[in-house]
C-alpha positions in Angstrom: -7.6 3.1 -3.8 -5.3 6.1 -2.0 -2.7 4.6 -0.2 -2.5 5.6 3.2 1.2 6.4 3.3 1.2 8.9 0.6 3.0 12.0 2.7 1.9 15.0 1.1 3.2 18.5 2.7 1.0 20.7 4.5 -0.9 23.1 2.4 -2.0 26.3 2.4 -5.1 27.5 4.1 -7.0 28.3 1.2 -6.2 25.3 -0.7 -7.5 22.4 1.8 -6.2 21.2 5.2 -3.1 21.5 6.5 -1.8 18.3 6.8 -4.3 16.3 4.5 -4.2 12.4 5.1 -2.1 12.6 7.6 -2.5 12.1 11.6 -0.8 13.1 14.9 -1.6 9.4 16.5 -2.8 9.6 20.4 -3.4 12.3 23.0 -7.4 12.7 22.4 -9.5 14.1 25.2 -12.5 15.1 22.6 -13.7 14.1 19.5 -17.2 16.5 18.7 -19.0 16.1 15.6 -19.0 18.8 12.4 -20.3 19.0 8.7 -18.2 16.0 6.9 -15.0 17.4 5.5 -15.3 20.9 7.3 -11.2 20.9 8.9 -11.9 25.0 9.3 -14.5 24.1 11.7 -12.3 21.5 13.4 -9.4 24.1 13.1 -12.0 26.8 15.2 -12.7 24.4 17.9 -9.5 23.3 18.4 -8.6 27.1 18.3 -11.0 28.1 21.3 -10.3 25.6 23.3 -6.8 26.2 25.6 -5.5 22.6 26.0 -5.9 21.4 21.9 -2.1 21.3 20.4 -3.4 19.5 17.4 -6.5 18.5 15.7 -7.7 15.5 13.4 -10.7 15.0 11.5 -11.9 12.0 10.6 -14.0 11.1 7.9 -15.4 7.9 7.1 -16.8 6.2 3.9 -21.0 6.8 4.0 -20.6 9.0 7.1 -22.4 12.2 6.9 -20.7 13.6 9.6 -16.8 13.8 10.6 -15.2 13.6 13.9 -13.2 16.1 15.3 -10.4 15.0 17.8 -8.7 17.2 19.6 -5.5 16.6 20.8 -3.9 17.8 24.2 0.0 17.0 23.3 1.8 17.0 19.5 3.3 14.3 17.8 4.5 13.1 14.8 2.4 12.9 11.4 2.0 10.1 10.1 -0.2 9.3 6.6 -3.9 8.0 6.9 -6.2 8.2 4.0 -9.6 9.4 6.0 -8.4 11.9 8.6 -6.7 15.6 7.5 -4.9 16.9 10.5 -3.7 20.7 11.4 -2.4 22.2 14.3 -4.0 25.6 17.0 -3.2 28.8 14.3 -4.4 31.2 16.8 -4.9 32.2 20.9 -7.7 31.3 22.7 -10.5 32.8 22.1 -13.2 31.6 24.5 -13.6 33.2 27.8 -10.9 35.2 27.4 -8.7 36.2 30.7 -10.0 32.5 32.0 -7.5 31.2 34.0 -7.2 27.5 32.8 -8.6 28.0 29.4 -9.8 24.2 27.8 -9.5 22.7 31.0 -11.7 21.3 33.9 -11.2 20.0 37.5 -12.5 16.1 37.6 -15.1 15.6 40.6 -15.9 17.2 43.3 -19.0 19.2 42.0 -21.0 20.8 45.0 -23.5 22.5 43.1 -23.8 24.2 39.4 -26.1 26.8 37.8 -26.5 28.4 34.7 -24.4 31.5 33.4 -24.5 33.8 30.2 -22.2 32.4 28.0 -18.9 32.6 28.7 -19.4 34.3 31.5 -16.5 32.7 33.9 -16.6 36.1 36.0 -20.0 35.3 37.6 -18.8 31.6 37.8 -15.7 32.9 39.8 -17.3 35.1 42.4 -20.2 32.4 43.1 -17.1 30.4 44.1 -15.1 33.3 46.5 -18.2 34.0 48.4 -19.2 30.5 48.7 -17.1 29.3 51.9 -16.8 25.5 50.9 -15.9 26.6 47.2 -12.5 25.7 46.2 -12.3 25.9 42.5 -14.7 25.8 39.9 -15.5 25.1 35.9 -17.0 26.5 33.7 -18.7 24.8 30.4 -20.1 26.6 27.2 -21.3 23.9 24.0 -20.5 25.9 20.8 -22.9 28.3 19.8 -24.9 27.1 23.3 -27.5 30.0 24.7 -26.1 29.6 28.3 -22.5 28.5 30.3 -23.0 26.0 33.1 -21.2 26.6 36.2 -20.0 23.6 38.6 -18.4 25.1 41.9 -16.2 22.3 43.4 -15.6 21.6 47.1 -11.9 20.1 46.3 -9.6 20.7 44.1 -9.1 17.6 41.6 -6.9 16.9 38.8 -7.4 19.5 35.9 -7.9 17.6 32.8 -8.1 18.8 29.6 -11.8 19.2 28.4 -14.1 20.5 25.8 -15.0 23.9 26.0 -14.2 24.3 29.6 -12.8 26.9 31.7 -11.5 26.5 35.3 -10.1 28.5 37.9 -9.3 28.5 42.0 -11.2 30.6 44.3 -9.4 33.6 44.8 -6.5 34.4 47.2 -8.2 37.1 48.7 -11.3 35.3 49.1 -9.5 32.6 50.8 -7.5 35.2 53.2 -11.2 36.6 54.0 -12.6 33.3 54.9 -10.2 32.2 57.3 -10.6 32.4 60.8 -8.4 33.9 62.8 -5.7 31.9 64.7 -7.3 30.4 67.9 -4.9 30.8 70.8 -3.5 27.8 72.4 -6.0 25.9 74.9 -4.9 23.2 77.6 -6.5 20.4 76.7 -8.9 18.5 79.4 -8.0 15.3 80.9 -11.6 14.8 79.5 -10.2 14.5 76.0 -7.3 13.0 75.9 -7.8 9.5 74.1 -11.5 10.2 73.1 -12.2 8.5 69.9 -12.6 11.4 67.0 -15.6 11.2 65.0 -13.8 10.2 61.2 -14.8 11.7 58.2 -16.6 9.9 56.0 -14.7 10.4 52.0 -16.0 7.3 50.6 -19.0 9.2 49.5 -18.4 12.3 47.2 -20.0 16.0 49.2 -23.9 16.3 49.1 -24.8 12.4 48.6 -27.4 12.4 51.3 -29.5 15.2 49.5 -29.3 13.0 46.1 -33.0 11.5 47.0 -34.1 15.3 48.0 -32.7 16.7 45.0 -34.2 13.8 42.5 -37.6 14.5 43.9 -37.4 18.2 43.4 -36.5 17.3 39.9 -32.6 16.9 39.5 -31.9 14.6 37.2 -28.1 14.2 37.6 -29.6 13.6 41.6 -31.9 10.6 40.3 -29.0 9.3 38.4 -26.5 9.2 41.6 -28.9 8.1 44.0 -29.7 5.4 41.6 -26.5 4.3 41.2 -26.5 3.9 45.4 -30.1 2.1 45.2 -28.2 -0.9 42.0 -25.0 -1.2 44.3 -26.6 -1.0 47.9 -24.0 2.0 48.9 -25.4 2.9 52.3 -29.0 1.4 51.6 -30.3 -1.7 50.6 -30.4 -2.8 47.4 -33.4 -1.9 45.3 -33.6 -2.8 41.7 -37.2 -1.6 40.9 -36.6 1.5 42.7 -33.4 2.1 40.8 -34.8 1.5 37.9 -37.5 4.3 38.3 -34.4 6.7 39.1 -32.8 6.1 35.9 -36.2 6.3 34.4 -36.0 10.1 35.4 -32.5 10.3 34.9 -32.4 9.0 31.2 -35.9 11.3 30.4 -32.8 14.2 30.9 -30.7 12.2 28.2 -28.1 10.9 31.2 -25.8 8.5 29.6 -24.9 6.1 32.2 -29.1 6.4 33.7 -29.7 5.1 30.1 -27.7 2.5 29.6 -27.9 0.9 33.3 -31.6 1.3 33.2 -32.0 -0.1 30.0 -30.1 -3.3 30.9 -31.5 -3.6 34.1 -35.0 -3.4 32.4 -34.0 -5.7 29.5 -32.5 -8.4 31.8 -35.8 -8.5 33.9 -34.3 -9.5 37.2 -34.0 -9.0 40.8 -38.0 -7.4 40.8 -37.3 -5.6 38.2 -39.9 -6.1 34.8 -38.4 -7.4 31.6 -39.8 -4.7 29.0 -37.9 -5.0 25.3 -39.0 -2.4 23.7 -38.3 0.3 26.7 -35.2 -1.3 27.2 -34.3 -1.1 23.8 -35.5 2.4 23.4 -33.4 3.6 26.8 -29.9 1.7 25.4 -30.6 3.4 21.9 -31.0 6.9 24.1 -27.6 6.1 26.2 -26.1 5.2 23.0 -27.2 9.0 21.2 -26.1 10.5 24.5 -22.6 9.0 24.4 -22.5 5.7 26.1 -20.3 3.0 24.4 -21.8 0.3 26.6 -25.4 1.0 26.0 -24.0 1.1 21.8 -22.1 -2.3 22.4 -25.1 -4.1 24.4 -27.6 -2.9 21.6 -24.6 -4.7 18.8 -24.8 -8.0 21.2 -28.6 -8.0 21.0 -28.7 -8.1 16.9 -26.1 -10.8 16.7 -28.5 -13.7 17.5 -32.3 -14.5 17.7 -33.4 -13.8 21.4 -36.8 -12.2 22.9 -38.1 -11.3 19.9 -35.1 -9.4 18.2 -34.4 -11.3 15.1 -30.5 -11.4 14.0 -29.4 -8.1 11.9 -25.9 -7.6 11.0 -26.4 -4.5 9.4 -27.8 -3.3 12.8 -25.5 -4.7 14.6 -22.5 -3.3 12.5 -23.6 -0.1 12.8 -24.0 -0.2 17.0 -20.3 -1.8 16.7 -19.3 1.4 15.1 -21.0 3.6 17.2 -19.8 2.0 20.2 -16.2 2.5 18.9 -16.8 6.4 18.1 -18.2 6.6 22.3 -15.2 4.8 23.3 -15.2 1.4 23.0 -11.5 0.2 21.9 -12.6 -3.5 22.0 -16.0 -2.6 19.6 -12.8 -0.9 17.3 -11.5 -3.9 16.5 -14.5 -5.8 16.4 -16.2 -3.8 13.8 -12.6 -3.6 11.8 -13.2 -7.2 11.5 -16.4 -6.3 9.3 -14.7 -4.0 6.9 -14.1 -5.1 3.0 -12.1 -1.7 2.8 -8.8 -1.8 3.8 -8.7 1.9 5.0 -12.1 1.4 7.3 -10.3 -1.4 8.8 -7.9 0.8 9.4 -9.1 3.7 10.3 -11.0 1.6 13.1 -7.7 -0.3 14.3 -6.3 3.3 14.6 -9.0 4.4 17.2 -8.9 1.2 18.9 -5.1 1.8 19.4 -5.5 5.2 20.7 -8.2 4.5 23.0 -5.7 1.5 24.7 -6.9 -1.6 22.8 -3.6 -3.3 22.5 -5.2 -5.6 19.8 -5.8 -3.0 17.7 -2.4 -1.7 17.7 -1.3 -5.1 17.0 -4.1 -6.0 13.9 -2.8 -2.5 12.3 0.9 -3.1 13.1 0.5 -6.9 11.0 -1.0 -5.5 8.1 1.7 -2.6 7.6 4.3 -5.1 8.5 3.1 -7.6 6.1 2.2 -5.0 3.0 -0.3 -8.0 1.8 -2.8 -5.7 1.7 -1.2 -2.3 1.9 2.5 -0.9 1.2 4.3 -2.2 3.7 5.8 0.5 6.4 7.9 -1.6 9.0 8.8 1.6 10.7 5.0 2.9 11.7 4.4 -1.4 12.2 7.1 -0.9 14.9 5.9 1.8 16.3 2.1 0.0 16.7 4.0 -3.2 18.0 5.7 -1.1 20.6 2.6 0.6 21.8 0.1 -2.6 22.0 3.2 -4.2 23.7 3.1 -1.4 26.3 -0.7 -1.6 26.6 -0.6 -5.6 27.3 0.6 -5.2 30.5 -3.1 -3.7 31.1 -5.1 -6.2 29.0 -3.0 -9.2 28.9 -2.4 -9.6 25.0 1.3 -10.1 24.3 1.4 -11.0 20.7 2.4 -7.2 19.4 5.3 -7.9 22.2 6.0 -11.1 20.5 6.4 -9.3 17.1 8.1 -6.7 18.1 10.9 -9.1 19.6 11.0 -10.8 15.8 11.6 -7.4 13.9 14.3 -5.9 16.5 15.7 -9.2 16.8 15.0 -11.5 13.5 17.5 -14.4 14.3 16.8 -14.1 18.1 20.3 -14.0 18.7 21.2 -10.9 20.7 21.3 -11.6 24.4 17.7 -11.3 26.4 15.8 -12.3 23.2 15.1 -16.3 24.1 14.6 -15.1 28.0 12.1 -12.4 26.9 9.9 -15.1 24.6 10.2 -18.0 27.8 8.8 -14.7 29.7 6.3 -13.3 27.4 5.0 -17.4 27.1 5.5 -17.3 30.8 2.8 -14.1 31.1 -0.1 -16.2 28.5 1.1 -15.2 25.2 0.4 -18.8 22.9 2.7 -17.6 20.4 5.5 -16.6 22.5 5.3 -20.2 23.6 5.8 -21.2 20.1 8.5 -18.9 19.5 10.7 -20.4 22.4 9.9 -24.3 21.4 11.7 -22.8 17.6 14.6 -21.2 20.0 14.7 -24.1 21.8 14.9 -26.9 18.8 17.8 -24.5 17.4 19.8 -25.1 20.5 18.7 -29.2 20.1 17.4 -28.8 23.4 14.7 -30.5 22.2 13.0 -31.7 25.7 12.7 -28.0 26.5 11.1 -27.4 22.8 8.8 -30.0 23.7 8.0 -28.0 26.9 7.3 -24.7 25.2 4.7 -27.0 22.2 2.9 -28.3 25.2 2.3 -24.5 26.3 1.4 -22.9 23.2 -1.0 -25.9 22.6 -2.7 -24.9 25.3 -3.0 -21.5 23.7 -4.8 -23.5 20.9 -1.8 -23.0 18.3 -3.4 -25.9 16.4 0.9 -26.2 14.3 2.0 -26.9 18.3 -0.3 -29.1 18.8 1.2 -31.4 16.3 4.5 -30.8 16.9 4.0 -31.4 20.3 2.4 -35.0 19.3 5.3 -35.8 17.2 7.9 -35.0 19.4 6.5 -37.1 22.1 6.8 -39.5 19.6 10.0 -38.7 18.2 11.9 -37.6 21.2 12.7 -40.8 23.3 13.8 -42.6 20.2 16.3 -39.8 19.6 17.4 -39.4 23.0 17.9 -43.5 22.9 19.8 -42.5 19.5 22.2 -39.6 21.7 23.2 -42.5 24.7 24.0 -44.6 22.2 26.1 -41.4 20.3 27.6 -40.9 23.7 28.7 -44.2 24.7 30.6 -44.4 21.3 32.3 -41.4 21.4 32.9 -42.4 24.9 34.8 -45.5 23.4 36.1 -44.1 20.7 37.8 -41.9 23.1 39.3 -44.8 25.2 40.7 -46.2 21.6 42.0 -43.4 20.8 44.0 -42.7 24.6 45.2 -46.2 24.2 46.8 -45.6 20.8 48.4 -42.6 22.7 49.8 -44.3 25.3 51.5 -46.8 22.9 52.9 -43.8 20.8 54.1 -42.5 23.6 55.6 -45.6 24.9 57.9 -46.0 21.6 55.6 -48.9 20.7 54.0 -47.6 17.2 54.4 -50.8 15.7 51.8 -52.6 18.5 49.5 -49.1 18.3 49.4 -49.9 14.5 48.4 -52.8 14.7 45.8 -52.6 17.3 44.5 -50.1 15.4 44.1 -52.1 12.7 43.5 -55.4 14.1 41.7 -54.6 17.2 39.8 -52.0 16.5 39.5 -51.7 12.5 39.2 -47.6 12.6 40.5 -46.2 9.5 41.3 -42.7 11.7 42.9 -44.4 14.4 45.4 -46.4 11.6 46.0 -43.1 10.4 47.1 -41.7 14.1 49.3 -45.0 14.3 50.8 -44.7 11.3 51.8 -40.8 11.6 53.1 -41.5 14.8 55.0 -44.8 13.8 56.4 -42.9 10.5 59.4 -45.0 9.2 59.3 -47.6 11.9 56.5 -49.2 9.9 59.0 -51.2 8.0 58.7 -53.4 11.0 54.9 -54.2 10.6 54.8 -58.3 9.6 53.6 -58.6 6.1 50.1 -59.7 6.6 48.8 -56.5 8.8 50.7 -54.4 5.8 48.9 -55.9 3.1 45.6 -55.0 5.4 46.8 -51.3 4.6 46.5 -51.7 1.1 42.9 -52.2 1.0 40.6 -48.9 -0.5 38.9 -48.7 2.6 41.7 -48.1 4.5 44.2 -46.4 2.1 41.9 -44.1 0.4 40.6 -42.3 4.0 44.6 -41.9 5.1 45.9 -38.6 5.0 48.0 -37.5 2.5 51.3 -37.7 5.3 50.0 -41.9 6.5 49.5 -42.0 2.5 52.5 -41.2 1.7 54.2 -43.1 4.2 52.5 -46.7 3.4 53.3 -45.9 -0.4 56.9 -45.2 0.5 56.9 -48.8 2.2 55.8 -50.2 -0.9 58.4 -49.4 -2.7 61.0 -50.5 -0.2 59.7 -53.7 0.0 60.2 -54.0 -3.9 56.3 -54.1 -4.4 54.6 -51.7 -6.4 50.5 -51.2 -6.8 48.9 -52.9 -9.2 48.3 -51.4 -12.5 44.5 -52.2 -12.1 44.3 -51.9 -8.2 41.2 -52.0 -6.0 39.3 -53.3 -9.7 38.0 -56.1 -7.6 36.3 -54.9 -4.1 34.6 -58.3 -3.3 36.0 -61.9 -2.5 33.1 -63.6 -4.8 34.1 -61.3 -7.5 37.0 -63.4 -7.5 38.7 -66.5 -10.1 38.1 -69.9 -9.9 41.8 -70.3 -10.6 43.4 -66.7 -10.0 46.7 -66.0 -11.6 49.6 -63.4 -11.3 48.4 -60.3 -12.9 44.6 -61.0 -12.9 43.4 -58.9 -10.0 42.5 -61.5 -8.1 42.3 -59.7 -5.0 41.5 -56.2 -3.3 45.0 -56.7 -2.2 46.0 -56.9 -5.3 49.9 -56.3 -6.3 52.3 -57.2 -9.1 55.9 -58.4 -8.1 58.5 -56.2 -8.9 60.9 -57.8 -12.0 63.3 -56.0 -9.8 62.6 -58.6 -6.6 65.0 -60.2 -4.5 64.2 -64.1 -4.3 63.1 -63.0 -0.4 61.1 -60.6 -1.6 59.8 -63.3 -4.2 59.7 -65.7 -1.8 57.3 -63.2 0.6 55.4 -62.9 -2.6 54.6 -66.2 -2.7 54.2 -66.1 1.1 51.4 -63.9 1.0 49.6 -65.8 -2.3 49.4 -68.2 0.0 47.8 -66.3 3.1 45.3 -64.5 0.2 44.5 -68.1 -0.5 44.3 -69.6 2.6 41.9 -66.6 3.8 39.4 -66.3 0.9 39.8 -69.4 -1.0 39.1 -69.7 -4.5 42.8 -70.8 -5.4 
């Protein structure tokens, strides 16, 4: 398989295409058919029409055709395995001396007729001596035996267009048709405040001759005044009838008379007789002529059994694909769906994009973003992600938004990101909604979290769904677990401003013993006892010999540790050579002796000791005794 992001530099002309697998992405206004894999026609096309910057053939797998898009604007090229691209390599040479060569003014047609070809001269001067003439275009098919001339009553917007010319009428024609300056009349007390009659624009110029023109044999005129007979515009509605006008008008190979006739037909409603096969035969003529609906109603019909049509994916595939070269970005991605071949699917998703399908964008941005089935490019991913999020505000699919966010943003910590998911979840995007619950736990907001699960479950995130179920579950224990947290710290924090206040006071010896005695914290003991320092040596023996113990000892700071150890020694005592052996009091002698580790308190007298100090030994053996027993 060629990758699709091998970048090869452009060529030269006689040894293939100038920029081969590559595309300029966007900016289409025509895509004509040529011989598959002819780029110098593409290139001549593109060349003789004014408004094409760039061109792109594509060319399919088992096509036997290619598509030739022409491009009004350049861009950057970017690698694709099916289309070769190239850029105009010459002036225009259609109609030459055309003012507005490859482009057309939209609407406003008043009447048309047939020219030599090319000839925009004749087209020109019909327009200057025609009074209501304001601009007109011109249109010549390649290697077509006649030009067709449309003269236009307004000026519209000038779009570009295949293998049109256009111009305005002429200044002096417009100087020679104006009247002359009226001069200034009073005006009658007779008409002041009379209502003016208004003038009617909600109709386009000429639509009451439409029914006139059809029956003399206008097609285009059975078309319109069809279209005004299916939507009741000034008449009544009248199906039958409008169906026999886009009878006429699809006979003349009329896209949109095709494809609403052949629904209207195949629906069999509203008077109108259900006929399958004429239907089917008018959608498949609308589809030939250029209609994406008539392709994509014609896919619909093959997907299940229904009056007679039996199921036909093959069929149904191919209308899909049709329907996506006409125009349909939504049948793009559909039939990309259907593709084995990783550069069909691609190749589709790319057309879908540049027709507006912002899930098109987004399919092709994943699958360069992911490189699972492709080499990865997270640059051109970005760019797809940053054009379907542009197009969701139109279609309402914010997933390449949500995307987009993750790769500028990975960690979602730079300011805007966890407001722009809550938005984008806000706007109907499932996974955005997921995305804020996994912002959300990180912050241990977790009531919000549950919030944003509830949201994306909605969006039928079946991984939300159970999270949502086991933080409903989860989430009042834990917030029973955080008031309980709360109230301790909450105590904790009186302890500990009591132990202050007795520092402060000058009464360590009490805060040590509280500490120890009251509230048996190991951290608080070690406050007392930094703040007491050397005035421990006035602690009574018993809450010293609590000191002693490993639980309390070993989780001192080195400074309280040092402090107890020094009172040790002062009071002749040192620890035992086996200290803290025994942790238990049923670990303990029946009988315990001096030197046996009878105790977790355990000590050896000094041979040094004073008889007090013996005598406070002895003291204390009694207190061990008299606590835990066993003596």
């Amino acid at each position: 398989m060629i990758s699709i992001f091998c970048c090869i530099g452009a060529t030269g002309p006689d040894e293939g295409p100038p920029y081969p697998q590559q595309v300029v992405h966007g900016y289409d206004y025509a895509s004509p058919r040529v011989p598959r894999g002819d780029w110098k026609q593409c290139q001549q096309i593109c060349n003789r029409n004014g408004a094409c910057k760039v061109w792109s053939l594509m060319s399919n797998p088992g096509e036997s055709d290619s598509l030739c898009y022409l491009k009004h604007t350049t861009g950057p090229f970017v690698a694709w395995a099916t289309i070769d691209s190239g850029m105009r390599t010459a002036s225009v040479e259609m109609a030459a001396g055309a003012p507005e060569q490859g482009f057309g003014y939209e609407g406003n047609d008043s009447r048309d007729f047939t020219t030599q070809p090319n000839d925009w001269r004749t087209c020109a001067k019909a327009c200057d001596e025609d009074r209501s003439c304001k601009a007109w275009s011109l249109y010549t098919p390649m290697g077509g035996a006649q030009s067709g001339c449309w003269l236009k009553n307004e000026i519209g917007p000038l779009k570009p267009a295949l293998d049109t010319v256009s111009g305005r009428k002429s200044q002096a024609a417009v100087l020679a048709q104006s009247p002359p300056p009226a001069a200034a009349q009073p005006i009658a007390a007779s008409q002041v405040d009379r209502p003016q009659k208004a003038v009617d624009q909600s109709m386009p110029p000429g639509w009451e001759r439409w029914e006139a023109q059809c029956a003399a044999g206008d097609a285009e005129a059975c078309t319109n005044f069809g279209e005004r007979l299916r939507l009741g515009i000034r008449t009544e509605i009248d199906m039958p009838r409008a169906v026999q006008m886009f009878r006429k008008g699809c006979a003349a190979k009329i896209d949109v008379a095709c494809e609403n006739g052949g629904i209207l037909i195949w629906n069999g409603r509203f008077g109108v007789t259900e006929n399958v096969p004429e239907a089917m035969a008018m959608l498949d003529t609308g589809c030939d002529a250029g209609s994406w609906r008539a392709c994509s109603v014609l896919g619909r019909i093959y997907t299940k059994d229904q009056k007679g049509i039996a199921p036909d994916i093959a069929k149904r595939q191919a209308y899909e694909l049709r329907a996506c070269q006409n125009g349909s970005a939504l049948d793009c991605a559909v039939a990309a769906l259907d593709q084995t071949d990783i550069q069909k699917t691609m190749t589709l998703l790319a057309r879908g994009c540049d027709l507006g399908d912002a899930l098109s964008c987004h399919s092709a941005g994943v699958r360069l973003n992911t490189g699972k089935e492709l080499p990865a490019n997270p640059p051109l991913a970005r760019r797809l992600f940053a054009r379907g999020c542009d197009l969701a505000k139109k279609g309402n699919y914010f997933d390449a938004c949500v995307d987009l966010l993750r790769m500028d943003d990975p960690q979602a910590n730079q300011p805007g990101t966890r407001e722009r998911f809550e938005d984008l979840c806000n706007s109907g995007s499932a996974w955005s909604c997921s995305w804020a619950a996994q912002l959300s736990i990180d912050r241990k907001d977790y009531r919000a979290a549950l919030a944003w699960l509830g949201k994306a479950c909605l969006g039928e995130i079946a991984e939300s769904c159970r999270a949502e179920k086991e933080f409903a579950s989860f989430l009042p224990k834990y917030e029973q677990w955080q008031d309980q947290e709360k109230a301790l710290a909450e105590r904790e924090r009186e302890r500990e401003a009591r132990i202050n206040a007795l520092l402060a006071s000058g009464q360590a010896i009490d805060a040590v013993a509280v500490a120890i005695r009251e509230y048996g914290s190991p951290e608080l003991v070690d406050r007392a006892l930094t703040g007491a320092g050397s005035a421990v040596a006035q602690l009574d023996n018993f809450t010293f010999d609590i000191l002693i113990m490993p639980g309390w000892r070993d989780r001192m700071s080195p400074g309280a540790r040092a402090i107890v150890d020094s009172e040790y020694r002062r009071r002749g005592l040192h620890l035992a050579r086996n200290y803290s052996t025994i942790t238990n009091t049923r670990d303990l002698p029946a009988r315990p002796t001096r030197g046996n580790n009878f105790s977790m308190f355990d000590f050896d007298l000094a041979p040094s000791a004073s008889n007090a100090q013996k005598a406070a030994y002895h003291q204390k053996e009694a207190e061990m005794c008299r606590l835990y027993g066993g003596c």
